[in-house]
Structures are given as structure tokens and as C-alpha cells.
C-alpha positions as CSV (number, residue, x, y, z in Angstrom):
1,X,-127.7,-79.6,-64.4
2,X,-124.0,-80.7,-64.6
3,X,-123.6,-79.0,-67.7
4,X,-125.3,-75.4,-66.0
5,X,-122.4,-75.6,-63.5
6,X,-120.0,-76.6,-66.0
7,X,-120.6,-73.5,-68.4
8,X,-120.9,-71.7,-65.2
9,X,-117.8,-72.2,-63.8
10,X,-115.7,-71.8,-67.5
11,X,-117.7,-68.5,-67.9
12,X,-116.6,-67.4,-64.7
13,X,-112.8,-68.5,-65.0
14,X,-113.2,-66.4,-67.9
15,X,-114.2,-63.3,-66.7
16,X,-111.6,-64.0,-64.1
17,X,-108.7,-63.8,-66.6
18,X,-110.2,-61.2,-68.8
19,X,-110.5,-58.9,-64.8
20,X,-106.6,-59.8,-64.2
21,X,-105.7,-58.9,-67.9
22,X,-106.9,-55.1,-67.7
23,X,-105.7,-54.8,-63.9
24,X,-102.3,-55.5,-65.0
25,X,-102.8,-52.9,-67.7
26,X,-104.1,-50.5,-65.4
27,X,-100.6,-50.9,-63.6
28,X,-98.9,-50.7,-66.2
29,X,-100.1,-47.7,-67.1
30,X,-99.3,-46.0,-64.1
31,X,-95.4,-47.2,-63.9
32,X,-95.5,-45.3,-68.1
33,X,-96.6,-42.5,-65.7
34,X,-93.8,-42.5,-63.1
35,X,-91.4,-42.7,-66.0
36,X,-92.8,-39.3,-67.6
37,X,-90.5,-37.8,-70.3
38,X,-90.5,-34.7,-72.1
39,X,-88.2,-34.4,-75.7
40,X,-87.3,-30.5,-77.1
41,X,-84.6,-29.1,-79.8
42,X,-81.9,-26.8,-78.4
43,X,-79.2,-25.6,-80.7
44,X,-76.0,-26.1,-78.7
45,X,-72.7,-24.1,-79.5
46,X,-69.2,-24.7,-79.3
47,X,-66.4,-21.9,-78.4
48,X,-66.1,-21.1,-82.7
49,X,-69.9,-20.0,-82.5
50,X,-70.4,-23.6,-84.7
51,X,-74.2,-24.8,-83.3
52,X,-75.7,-27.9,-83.9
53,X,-79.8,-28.4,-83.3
54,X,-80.5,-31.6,-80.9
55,X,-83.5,-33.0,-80.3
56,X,-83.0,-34.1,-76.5
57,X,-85.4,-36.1,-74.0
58,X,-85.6,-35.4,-70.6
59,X,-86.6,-37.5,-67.7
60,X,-89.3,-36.0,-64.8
61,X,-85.8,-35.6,-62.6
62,X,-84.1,-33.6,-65.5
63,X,-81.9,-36.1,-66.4
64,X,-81.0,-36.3,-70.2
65,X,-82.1,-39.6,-71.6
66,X,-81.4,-39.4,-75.1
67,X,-79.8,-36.3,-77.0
68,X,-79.5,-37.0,-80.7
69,X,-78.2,-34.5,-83.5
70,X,-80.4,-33.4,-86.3
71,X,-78.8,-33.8,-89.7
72,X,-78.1,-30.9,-91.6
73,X,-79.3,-28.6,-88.8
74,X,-76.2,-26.6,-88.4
75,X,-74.9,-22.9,-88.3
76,X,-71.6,-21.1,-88.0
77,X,-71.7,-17.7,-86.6
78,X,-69.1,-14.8,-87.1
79,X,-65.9,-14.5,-84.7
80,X,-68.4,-12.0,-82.8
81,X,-71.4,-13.3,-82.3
82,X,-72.6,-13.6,-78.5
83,X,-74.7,-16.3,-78.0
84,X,-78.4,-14.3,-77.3
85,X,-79.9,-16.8,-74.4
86,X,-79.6,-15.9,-70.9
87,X,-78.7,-19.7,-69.8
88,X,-77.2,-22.0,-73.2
89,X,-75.5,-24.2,-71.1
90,X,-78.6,-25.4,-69.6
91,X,-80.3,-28.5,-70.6
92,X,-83.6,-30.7,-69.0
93,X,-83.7,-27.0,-66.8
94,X,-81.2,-28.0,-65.0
């Protein structure tokens, strides 16, 4: 009988930790939430119509968190060329 309980009671601590192991996932999981980002390109140009393409990550409050420049992804426009987008000053729609 002491052996019963003893298994008993080790099967149960087990289950225990293995219950406290995916609830702390689970809340994991929902601060990964919270923190949702989204990443797009945007080629951004300077006043000599030079652009560069950046890929740039936005938080869920439009905050940039990362913008990083994609080599090679560049473009120098003519004297005259106007910019075509209504807003390219905008980033993270802000």
C-alpha cells in the first residue's frame, strides 16, 4: 500500500508541473499578443529625388521599431520628378 500512495503522489506532483508548464505558456502567449508588430518596405526619398527601399516594423501604437535599408535597393530620379504618393512622409500610418 505505501508504495500505491507513493506512485500516487509522484504521478500527481507530476501532472502538477507539467499543468504550471503550459499555463505559463499560455501567458506567454498572450504578452507576444500585446506586443503585436507588423514589418512593410517603403521607398523613402530625399530632396535630390535619391530613394532608398526600407523594410520597417511597426509596433500596434505605430511606433517604428526597427527600419533597416535593403542593399542595392536604390533609385535616382530626374531633377523633376514629383514624388507620386499622396502621403511619403508617413511611416507606421502615422
Amino acid at each position: 500500500m505505501g508504495n500505491l500512495i507513493r506512485i500516487s503522489v509522484l504521478l500527481f506532483m507530476g501532472i502538477a508541473l507539467i499543468g504550471v508548464f503550459f499555463v505559463g505558456n499560455f501567458t506567454e502567449t498572450g504578452k507576444i499578443i500585446e506586443t503585436e508588430q507588423y514589418t512593410y518596405t517603403k521607398a523613402i526619398c530625399n530632396e535630390s529625388n535619391f530613394c532608398q527601399d526600407y523594410l520597417i516594423s511597426c509596433d500596434k501604437d505605430n511606433n517604428i521599431t526597427k527600419k533597416i535599408a535593403i542593399t542595392g535597393a536604390v533609385t535616382q530620379h530626374g531633377d523633376d520628378w514629383v514624388d507620386p504618393r499622396e502621403d511619403s512622409s508617413s511611416e507606421c500610418g502615422s
